[in-house]
C-alpha positions in Angstrom: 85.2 63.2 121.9 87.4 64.4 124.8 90.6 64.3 122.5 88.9 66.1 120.1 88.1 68.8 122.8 91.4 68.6 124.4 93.1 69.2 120.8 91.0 72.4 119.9 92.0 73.4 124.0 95.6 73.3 122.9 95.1 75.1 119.5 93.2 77.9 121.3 96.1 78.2 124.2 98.9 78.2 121.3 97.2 81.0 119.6 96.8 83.1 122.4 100.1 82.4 124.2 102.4 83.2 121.0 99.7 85.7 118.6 99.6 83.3 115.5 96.9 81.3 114.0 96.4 77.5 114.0 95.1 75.8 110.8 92.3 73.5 111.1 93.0 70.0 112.1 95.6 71.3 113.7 97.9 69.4 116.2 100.7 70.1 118.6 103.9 70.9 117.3 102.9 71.5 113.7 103.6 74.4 111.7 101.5 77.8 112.9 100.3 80.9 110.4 101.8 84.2 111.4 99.6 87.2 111.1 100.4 89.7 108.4 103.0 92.4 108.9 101.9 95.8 110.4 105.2 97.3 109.9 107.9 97.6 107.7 110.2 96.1 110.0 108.8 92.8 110.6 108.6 91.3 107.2 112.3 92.6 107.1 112.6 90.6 110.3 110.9 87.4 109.1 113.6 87.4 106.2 116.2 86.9 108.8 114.5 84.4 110.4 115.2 80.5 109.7 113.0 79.1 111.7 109.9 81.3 109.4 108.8 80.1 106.3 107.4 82.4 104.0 105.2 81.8 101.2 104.2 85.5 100.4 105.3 88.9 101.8 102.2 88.3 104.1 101.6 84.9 104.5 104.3 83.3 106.9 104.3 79.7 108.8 106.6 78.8 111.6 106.6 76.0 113.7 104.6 75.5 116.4 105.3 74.7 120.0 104.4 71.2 121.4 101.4 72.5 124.3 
């Protein structure tokens, strides 16, 4: 199914333009996982951030841009 195809094209360009993980069935514009922290500093940093919600000290969403 082309939109099926085209869907999966934009998941695969979202994760590699902004470094996060898409969940399956995932569309444009929906929330996006955030990888774990490698650093001190950036759960500090995801604390601060509105637009990041967190659900552990590792597992964080954010929205997603539209492709």
């Amino acid at each position: 199914m082309i939109p099926e195809i085209l869907r999966l094209v934009g998941a695969l360009q979202t994760s590699d333009r902004d470094g996060v993980s898409c969940p399956a069935n995932w569309h444009p514009g929906e929330d996006v996982v955030l990888g774990a922290p490698r650093t001190q500093a950036e759960p500090e940093a995801r604390l601060t951030d509105d637009s990041v919600k967190l659900t552990d000290w590792y597992l964080a969403t954010k929205p997603g841009t539209p492709s």
